[in-house]
C-alpha positions as CSV (number, residue, x, y, z in Angstrom):
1,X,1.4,22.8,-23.9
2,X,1.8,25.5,-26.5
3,X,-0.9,27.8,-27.3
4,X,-3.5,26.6,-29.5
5,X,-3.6,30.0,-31.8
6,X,-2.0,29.6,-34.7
7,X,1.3,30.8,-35.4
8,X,3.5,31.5,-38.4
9,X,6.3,28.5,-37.3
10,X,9.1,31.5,-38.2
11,X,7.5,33.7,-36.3
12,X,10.5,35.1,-33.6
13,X,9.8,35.3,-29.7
14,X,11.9,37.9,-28.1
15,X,12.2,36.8,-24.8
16,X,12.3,34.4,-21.6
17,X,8.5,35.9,-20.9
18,X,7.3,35.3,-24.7
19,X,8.9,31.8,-25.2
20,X,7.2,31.2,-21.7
21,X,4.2,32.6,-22.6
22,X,3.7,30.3,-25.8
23,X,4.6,27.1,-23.7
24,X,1.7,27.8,-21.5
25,X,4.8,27.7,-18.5
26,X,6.1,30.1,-16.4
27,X,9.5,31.6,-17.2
28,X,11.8,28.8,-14.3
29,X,10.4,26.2,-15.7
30,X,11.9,27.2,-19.4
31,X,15.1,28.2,-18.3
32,X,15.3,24.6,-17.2
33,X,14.0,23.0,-19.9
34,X,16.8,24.7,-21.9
35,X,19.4,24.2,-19.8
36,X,18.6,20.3,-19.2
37,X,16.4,19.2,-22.3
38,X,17.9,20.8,-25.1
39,X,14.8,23.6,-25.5
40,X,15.7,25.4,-28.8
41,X,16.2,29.1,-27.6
42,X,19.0,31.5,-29.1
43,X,21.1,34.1,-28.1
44,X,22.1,37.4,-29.8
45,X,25.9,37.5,-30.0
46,X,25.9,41.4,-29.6
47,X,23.3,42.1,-27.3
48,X,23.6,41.8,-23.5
49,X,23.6,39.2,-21.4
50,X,20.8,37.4,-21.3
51,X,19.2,38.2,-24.6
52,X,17.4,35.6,-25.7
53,X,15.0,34.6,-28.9
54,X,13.0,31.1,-30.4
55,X,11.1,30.2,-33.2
56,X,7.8,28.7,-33.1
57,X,8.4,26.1,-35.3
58,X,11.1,25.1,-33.4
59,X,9.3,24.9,-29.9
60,X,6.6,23.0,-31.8
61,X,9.1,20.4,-32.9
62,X,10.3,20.3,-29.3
63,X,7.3,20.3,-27.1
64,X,6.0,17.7,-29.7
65,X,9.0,15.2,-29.6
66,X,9.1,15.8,-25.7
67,X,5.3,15.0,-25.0
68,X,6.2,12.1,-27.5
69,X,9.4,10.8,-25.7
70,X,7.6,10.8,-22.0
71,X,5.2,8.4,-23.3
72,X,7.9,6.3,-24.5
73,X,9.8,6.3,-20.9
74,X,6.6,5.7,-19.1
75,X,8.7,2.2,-17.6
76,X,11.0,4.8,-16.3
77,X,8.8,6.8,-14.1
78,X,10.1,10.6,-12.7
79,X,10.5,9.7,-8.6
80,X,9.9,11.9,-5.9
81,X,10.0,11.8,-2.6
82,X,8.2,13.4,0.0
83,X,9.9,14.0,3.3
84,X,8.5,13.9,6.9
85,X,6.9,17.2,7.2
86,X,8.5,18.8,10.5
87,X,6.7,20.0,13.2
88,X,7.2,23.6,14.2
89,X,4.4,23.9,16.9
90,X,6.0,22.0,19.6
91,X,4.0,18.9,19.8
92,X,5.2,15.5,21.0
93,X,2.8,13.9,19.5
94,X,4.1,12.9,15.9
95,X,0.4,11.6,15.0
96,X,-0.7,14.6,12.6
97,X,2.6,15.4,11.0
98,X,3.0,11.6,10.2
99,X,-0.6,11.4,9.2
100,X,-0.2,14.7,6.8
101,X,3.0,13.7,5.5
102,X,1.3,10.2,4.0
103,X,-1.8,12.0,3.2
104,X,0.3,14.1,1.1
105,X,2.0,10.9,-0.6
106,X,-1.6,9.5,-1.0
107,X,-2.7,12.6,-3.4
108,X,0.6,12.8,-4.8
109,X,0.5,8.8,-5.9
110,X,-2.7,9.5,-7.3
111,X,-0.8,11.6,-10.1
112,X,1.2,8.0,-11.4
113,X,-1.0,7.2,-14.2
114,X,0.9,10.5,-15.1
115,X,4.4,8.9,-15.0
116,X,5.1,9.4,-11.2
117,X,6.4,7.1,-9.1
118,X,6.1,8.0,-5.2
119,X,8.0,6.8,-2.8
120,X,6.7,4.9,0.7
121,X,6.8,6.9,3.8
122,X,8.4,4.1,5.8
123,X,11.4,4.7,3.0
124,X,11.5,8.5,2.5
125,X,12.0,8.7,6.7
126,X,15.2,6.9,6.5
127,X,16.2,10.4,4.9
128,X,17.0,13.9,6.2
129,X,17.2,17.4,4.1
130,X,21.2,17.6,4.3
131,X,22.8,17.5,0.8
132,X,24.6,14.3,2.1
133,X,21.3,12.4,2.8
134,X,19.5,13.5,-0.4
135,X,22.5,12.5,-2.7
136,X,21.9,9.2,-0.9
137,X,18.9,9.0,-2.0
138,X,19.2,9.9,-5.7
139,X,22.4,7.6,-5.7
140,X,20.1,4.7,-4.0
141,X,16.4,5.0,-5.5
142,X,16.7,7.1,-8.1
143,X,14.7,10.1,-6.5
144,X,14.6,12.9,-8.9
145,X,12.5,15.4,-6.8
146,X,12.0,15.8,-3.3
147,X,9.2,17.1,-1.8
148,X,10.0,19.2,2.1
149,X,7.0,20.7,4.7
150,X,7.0,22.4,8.0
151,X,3.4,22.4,9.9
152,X,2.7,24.9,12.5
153,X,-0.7,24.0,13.9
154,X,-2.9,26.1,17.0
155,X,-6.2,24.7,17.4
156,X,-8.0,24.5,13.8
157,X,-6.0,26.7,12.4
158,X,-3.0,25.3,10.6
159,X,0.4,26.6,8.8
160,X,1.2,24.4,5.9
161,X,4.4,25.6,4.1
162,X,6.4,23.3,0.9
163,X,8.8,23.5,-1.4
164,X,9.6,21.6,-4.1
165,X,13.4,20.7,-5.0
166,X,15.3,19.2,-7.9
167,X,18.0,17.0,-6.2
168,X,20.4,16.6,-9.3
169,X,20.5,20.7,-9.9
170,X,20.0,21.4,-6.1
171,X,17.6,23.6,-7.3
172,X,14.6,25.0,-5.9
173,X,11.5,24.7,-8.3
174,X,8.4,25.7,-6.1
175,X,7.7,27.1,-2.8
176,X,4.3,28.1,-1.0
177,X,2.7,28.6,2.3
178,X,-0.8,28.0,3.1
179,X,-3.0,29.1,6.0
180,X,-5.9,28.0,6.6
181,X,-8.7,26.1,8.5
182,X,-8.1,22.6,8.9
183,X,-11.0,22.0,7.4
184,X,-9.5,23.4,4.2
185,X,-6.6,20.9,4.3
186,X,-7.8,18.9,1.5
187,X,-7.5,22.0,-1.1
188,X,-4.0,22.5,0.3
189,X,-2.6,18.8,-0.6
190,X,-4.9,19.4,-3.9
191,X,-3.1,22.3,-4.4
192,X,0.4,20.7,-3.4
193,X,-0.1,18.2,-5.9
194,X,-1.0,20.4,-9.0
195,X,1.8,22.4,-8.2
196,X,4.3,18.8,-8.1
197,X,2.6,18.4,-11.7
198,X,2.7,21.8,-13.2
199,X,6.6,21.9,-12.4
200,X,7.4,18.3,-13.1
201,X,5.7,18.4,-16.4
202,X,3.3,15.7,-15.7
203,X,0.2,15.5,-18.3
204,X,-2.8,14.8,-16.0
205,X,-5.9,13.2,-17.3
206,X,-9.0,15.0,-17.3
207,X,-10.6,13.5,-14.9
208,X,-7.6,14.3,-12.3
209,X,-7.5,17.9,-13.2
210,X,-11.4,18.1,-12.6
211,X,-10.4,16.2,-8.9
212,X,-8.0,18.5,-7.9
213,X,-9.9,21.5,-9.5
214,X,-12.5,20.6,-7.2
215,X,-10.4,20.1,-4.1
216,X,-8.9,23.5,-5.0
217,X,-12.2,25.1,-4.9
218,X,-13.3,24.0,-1.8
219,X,-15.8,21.5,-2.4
220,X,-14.6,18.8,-0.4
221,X,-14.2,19.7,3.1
222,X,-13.2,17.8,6.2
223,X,-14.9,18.1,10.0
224,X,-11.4,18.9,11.8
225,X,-12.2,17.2,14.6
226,X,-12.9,13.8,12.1
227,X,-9.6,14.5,10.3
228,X,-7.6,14.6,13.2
229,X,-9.3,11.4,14.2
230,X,-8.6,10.2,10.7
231,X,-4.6,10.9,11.0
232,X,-4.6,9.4,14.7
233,X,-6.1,5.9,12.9
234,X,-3.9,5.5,9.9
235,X,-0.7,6.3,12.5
236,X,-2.2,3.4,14.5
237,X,-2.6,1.2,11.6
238,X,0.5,1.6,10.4
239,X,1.7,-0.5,14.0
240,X,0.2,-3.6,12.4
241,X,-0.5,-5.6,15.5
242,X,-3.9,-6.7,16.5
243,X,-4.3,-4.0,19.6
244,X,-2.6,-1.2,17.3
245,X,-5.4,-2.3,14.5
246,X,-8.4,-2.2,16.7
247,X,-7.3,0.8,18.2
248,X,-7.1,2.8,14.4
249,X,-10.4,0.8,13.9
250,X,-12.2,2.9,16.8
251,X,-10.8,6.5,15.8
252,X,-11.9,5.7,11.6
253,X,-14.9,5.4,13.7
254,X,-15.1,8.6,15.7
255,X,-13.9,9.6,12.4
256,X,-16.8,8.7,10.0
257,X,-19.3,9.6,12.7
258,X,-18.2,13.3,13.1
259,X,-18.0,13.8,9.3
260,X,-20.0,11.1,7.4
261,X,-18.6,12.9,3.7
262,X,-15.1,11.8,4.0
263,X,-14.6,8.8,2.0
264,X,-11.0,8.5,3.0
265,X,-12.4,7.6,6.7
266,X,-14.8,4.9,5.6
267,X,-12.3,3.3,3.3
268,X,-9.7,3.4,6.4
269,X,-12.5,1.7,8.3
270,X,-13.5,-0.7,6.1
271,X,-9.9,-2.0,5.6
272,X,-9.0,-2.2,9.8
273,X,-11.8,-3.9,10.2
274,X,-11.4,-6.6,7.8
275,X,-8.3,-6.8,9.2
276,X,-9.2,-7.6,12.6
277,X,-11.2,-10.5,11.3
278,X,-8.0,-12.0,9.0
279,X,-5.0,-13.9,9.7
280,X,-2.9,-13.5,11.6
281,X,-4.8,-10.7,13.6
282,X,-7.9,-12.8,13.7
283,X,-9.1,-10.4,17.1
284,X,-13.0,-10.6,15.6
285,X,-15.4,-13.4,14.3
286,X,-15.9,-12.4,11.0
287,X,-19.8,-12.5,11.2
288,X,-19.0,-9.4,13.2
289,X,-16.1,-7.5,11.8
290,X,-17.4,-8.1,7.9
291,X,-20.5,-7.0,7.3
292,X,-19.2,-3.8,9.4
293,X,-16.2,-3.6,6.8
294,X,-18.2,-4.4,3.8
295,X,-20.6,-1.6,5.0
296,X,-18.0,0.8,5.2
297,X,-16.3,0.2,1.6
298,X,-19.8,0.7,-0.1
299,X,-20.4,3.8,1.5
300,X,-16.7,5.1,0.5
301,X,-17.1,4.3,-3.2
302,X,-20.5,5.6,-3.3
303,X,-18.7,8.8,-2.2
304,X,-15.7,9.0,-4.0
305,X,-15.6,5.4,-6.6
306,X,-12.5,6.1,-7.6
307,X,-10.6,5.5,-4.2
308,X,-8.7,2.4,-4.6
309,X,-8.0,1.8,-1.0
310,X,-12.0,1.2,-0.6
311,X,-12.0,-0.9,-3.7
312,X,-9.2,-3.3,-1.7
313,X,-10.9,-3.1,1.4
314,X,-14.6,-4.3,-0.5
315,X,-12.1,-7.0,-2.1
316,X,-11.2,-8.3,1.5
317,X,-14.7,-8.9,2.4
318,X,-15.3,-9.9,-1.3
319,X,-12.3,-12.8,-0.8
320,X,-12.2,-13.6,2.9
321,X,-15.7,-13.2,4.1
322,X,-18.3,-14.1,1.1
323,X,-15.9,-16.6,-0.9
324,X,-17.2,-14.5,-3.7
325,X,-14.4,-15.2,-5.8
326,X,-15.1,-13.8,-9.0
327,X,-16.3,-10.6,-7.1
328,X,-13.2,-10.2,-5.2
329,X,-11.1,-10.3,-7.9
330,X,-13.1,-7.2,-10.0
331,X,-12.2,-5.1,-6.9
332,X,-8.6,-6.2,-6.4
333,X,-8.2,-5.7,-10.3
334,X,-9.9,-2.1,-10.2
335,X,-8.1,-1.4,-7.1
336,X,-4.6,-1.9,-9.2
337,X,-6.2,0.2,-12.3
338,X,-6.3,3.2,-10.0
339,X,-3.2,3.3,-7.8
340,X,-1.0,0.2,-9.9
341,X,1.8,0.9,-7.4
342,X,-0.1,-0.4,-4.6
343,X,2.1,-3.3,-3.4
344,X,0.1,-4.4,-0.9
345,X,-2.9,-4.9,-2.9
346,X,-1.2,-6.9,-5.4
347,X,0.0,-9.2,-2.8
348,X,-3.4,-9.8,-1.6
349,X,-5.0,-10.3,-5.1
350,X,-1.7,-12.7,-5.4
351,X,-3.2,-14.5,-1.9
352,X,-6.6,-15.1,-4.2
353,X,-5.0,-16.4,-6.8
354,X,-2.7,-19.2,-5.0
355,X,-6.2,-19.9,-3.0
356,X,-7.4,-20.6,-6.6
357,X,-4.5,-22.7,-7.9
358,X,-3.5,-20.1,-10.2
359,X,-0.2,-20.4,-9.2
360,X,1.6,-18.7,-12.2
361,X,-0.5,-15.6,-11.8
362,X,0.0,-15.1,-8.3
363,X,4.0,-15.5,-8.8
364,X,3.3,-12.7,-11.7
365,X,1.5,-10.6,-8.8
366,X,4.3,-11.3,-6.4
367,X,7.0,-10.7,-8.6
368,X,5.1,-7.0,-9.3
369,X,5.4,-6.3,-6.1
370,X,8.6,-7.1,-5.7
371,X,9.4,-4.4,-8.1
372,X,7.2,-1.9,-7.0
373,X,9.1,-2.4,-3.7
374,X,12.6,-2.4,-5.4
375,X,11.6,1.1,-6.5
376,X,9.6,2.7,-3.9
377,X,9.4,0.9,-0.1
378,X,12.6,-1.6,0.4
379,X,10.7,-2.0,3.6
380,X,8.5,-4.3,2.2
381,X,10.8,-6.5,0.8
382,X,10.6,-8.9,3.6
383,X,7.0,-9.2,3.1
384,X,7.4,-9.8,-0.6
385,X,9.9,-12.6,0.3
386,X,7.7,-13.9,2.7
387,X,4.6,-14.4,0.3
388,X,6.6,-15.9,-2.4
389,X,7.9,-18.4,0.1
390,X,4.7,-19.5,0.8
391,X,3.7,-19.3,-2.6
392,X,6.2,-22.1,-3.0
393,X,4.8,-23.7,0.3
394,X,1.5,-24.3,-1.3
395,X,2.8,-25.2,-4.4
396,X,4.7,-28.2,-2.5
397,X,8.3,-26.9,-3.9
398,X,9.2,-26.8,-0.1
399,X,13.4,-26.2,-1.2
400,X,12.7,-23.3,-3.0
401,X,9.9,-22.1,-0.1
402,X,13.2,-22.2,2.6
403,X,15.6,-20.9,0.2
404,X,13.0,-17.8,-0.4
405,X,12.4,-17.5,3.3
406,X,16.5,-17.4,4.0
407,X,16.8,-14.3,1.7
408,X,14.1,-12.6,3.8
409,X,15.4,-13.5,7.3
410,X,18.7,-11.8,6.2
411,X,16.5,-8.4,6.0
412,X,14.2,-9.1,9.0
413,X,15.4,-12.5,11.1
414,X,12.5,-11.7,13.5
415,X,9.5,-11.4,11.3
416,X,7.3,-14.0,12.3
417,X,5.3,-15.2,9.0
418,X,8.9,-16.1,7.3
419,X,9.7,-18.0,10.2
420,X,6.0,-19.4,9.7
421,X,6.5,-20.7,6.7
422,X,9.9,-21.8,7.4
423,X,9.1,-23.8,10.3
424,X,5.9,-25.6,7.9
425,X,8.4,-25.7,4.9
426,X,10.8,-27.8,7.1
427,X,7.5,-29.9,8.6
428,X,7.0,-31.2,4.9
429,X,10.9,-32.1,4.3
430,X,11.1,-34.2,7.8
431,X,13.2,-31.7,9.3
432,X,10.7,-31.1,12.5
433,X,13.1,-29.9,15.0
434,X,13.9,-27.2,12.7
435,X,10.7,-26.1,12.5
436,X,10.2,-26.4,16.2
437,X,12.9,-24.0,16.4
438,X,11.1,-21.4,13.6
439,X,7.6,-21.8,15.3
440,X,9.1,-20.7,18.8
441,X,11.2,-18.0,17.0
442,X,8.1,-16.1,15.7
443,X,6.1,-16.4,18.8
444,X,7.5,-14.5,22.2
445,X,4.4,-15.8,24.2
446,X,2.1,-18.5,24.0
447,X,-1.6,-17.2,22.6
448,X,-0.1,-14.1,21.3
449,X,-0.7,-15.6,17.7
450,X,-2.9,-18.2,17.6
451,X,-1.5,-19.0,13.7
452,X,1.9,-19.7,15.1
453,X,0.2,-21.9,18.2
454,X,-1.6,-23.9,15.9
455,X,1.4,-24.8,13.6
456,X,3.5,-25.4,16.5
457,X,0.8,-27.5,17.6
458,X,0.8,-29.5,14.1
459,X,4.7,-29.9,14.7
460,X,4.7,-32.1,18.0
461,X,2.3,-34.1,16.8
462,X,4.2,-34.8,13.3
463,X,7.1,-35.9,15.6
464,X,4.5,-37.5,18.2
465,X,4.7,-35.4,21.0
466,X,0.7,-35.2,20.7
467,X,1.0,-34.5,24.5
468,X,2.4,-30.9,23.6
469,X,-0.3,-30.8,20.6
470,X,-3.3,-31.5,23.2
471,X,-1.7,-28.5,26.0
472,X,-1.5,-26.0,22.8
473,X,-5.3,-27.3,22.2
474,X,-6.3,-27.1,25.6
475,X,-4.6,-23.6,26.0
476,X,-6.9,-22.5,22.4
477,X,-10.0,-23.3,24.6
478,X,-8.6,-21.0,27.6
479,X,-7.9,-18.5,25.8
480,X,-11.4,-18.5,23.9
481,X,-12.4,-16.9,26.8
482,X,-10.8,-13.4,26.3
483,X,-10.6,-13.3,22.4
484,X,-11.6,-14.5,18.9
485,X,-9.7,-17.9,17.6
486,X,-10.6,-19.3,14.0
487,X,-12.2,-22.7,14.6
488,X,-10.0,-23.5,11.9
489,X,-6.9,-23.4,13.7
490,X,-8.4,-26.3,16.0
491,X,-9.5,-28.5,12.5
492,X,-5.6,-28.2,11.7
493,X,-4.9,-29.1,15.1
494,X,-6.7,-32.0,14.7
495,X,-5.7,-32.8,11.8
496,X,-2.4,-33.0,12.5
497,X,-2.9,-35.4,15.4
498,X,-4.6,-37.7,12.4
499,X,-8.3,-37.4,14.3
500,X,-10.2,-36.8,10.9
501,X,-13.4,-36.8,12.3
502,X,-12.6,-33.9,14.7
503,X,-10.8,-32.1,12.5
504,X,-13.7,-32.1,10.2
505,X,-16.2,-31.2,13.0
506,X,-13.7,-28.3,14.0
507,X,-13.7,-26.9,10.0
508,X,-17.9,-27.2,9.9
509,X,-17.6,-25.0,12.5
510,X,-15.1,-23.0,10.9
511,X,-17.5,-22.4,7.8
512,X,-20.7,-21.6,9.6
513,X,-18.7,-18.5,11.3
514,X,-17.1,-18.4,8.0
515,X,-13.7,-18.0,10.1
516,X,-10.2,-17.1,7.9
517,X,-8.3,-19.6,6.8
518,X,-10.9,-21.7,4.8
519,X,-9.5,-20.2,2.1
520,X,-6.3,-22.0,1.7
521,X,-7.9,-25.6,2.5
522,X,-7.4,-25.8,-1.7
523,X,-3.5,-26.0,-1.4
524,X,-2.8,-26.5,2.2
525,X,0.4,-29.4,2.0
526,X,-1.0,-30.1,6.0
527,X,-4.4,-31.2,4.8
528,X,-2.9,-33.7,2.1
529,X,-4.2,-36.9,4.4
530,X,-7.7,-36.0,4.5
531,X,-8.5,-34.8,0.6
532,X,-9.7,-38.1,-0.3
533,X,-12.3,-38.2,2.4
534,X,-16.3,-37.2,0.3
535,X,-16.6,-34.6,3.4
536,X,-13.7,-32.5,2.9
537,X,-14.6,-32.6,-1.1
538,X,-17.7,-31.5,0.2
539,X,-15.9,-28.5,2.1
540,X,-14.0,-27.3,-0.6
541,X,-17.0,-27.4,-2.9
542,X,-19.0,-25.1,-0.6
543,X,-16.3,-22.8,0.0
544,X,-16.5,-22.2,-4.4
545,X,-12.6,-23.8,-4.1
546,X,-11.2,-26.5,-6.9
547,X,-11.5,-29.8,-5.7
């Protein structure tokens, strides 16, 4: 911003340097603003090229109705994109470029409370550095800036070099290499991100310039060792299957255990861990996974309380774990004030919600994410469709749930949960073939999700093949044996084949292992039979759910 010594407002600045000077920018950075925001500079008609003079006033005025106008566009957010940094050291192993690349795109989302919008890794791969591919992407999404790296690592010692790029201008705003420990790789992405927010124009709050200020400076260092165990983890998790999951599970560990100081690791932990204990992973009893999980998030907020990914990982233990509602919903809700453009967390605070009846809510949620998705990660656009759909399921609108669950096959026609909810959708409108048909679709073995088993299991016997139900049950106790099944799965079994009294024995079990999937037993259509029975009341009532 300008200089805060006052200034006569006719008071003439002779030059590029001067006018750069006052604005507290350096001299690129006005040349662009002239050329591209209307930045009141003058030229002498007899002078040489290049001359140039402004009035203080007048750069007042501007900087004023500039700072002014950005907080009016702040539904329009600036978009960047950061590309897959490229590895020039010869690896095969795309683990620490990928890792980097979306640790980078972490500390540069932390910036949108200043007007940026980031987008998703997933998305910015489908994109290469050729003028072709970026037009693309500014035609496409937007994208204003694009963010380009090239890593060159030997041992502990890394190469870090970025530049900066204006797609619309093909201009180059900012360039800088780096060299340093890896150890020092958290003042580097600090120092990445200032530099994004210096050249963007972004107005950071205090307490993000004190963050990065800090990073700069050193005082948060990693163990290299941990932070390569960090980046193998998140490239695991980003697999999403159970064995992929438990794998990123044990290198957060290694990770948190060879440097205890880096939040980022226990917040990774905490969230894989809950995971393993959720559907449909469900590859841990919860009384183990949990209190492991719920361990982990504390001890990342009481390092750094203003990381929202351990805020939504304390909110998973918060919602699936302890029932504590109320408690749950604090985190998810202080999760979303620090990173709002978190989609999946507003999909699982939408999960909450629908458990609760608040069905209007959780449409709002789903219907944010589905923006935030628009904008930033297409990708997930199947899995937006796929939790709306089943927000329709549980509201018993079972037309709408298929008609929602079509537009998401069309993007994905493997994904298993829409042809989950598909295949339960078309249980409730008679149409049980069908959903024979959806259940085998989203399974490619037997046991290999135990949530698909179970309704499968639920559709023979709505069409009375209870023979088939009792193998799918039989084959749940065989495979006990080798891993973790939710009791609950065997209550729905049950209660599909109309045995209340097992399937009510099956769900006490479920509650004292406090097993996922408990929490839906609110607004389950499946469970309809069996909610005028005093012990399923007494369920609900137990679990903290409206009765």
């Amino acid at each position: 911003m300008p200089t805060d010594t006052p200034r006569n407002p006719e008071q003439r600045l002779d030059s590029w340097k001067e006018i750069a000077s006052y604005l507290k920018r350096d001299v690129r950075t006005v040349q662009r603003w002239e050329r591209r925001e209307g930045l009141p500079v003058h030229r002498h008609q007899h002078d040489k090229i290049g001359s140039v003079y402004a009035y203080v006033g007048e750069l007042a005025r501007w900087f004023d109705g500039r700072r002014h106008s950005l907080t009016a566009q702040q539904a329009e957010k600036t978009k960047l994109a950061i590309l897959p940094f490229r590895d020039l050291s010869g690896s095969d192993d795309p683990y620490f470029t990928d890792g980097l690349t979306e640790e980078m795109i972490t500390e540069a989302t932390r910036l949108q409370s200043a007007g940026l919008s980031v987008l998703a890794r997933q998305t910015a791969a489908e994109y290469d550095e050729s003028t072709a591919s970026l037009a693309q992407m500014k035609t496409r999404l937007g994208v204003d800036y694009v963010l380009q790296g090239r890593i060159r690592r030997a041992g502990n010692r890394v190469r870090i070099t970025a530049q900066l790029n204006e797609i619309q201008d093909h201009t180059q705003l900012w360039a800088n290499t780096y060299e340093r420990d890896l150890e020092d790789v958290l003042g580097v992405q600090a120092e990445i991100a200032q530099a994004i927010a210096h050249e963007i124009g972004l107005a950071l709050n205090l307490k993000e310039k004190d963050r990065l200020r800090e990073l700069q400076q050193g005082k948060a260092r990693v163990e290299p060792a941990a932070y390569d165990a960090y980046l193998k983890g998140r490239y695991y998790l980003h697999q999403m299957s159970p064995a992929a999951i438990e794998k990123s599970a044990e290198e957060f560990e290694r990770a948190v255990t060879l440097d205890p100081s880096h939040a980022p690791s226990h917040a990774a932990l905490a969230s894989a861990t809950a995971l393993l204990a959720i559907a449909p992973f469900d590859l841990k009893p919860p009384r183990e996974a949990m209190p492991k999980a719920e361990a982990a998030a504390r001890k990342a907020l009481e390092l750094d309380p203003s990381l929202a990914e351990a805020h939504t990982a304390l909110a998973l233990v918060q919602h699936h774990y302890h029932w504590n509602w109320s408690q749950a919903e604090v985190e998810y809700r202080r999760s979303l004030e620090l990173n709002p453009s978190h989609a999946a967390t507003h999909l699982w605070y939408s999960w909450l919600l629908r458990a609760l009846r608040r069905q209007t809510e959780a449409l709002a949620e789903i219907n944010r994410t589905m923006q935030i998705a628009q904008e930033t990660d297409p990708r997930r656009l199947v899995a937006v469709h796929a939790t709306r759909a089943q927000a329709y399921y549980f509201g018993r609108e079972f037309e709408r749930a298929l008609a929602e669950g079509e537009k998401g096959l069309q993007l994905d026609s493997g994904h298993f949960m829409l042809r989950y909810i598909q295949g339960r959708s078309c249980i409730r409108l008679g149409q049980t073939e069908k959903a024979i048909m959806h259940f085998k679709a989203a399974s490619s073995a037997p046991g290999e999700i135990p949530l698909v088993d179970a309704a499968l299991g639920l559709a023979y016997a709505v069409i009375g093949d209870k023979e088939q139900t009792r193998k799918i049950s039989k084959a749940f106790q065989n495979t006990l044996a080798t891993r973790y099944i939710p009791p609950t799965y065997f209550g729905m079994l049950y209660a599909g084949l109309g045995d209340r009294t097992r399937a009510l024995m099956w769900l006490e079990k479920a509650l004292a292992e406090r097993a996922d999937g408990l929490t839906w037993l609110a607004v389950e259509p499946m469970l309809d039979d069996m909610r005028d029975d005093p012990r399923f009341q007494e369920l609900l009532r137990r679990i903290g759910l409206p009765t």
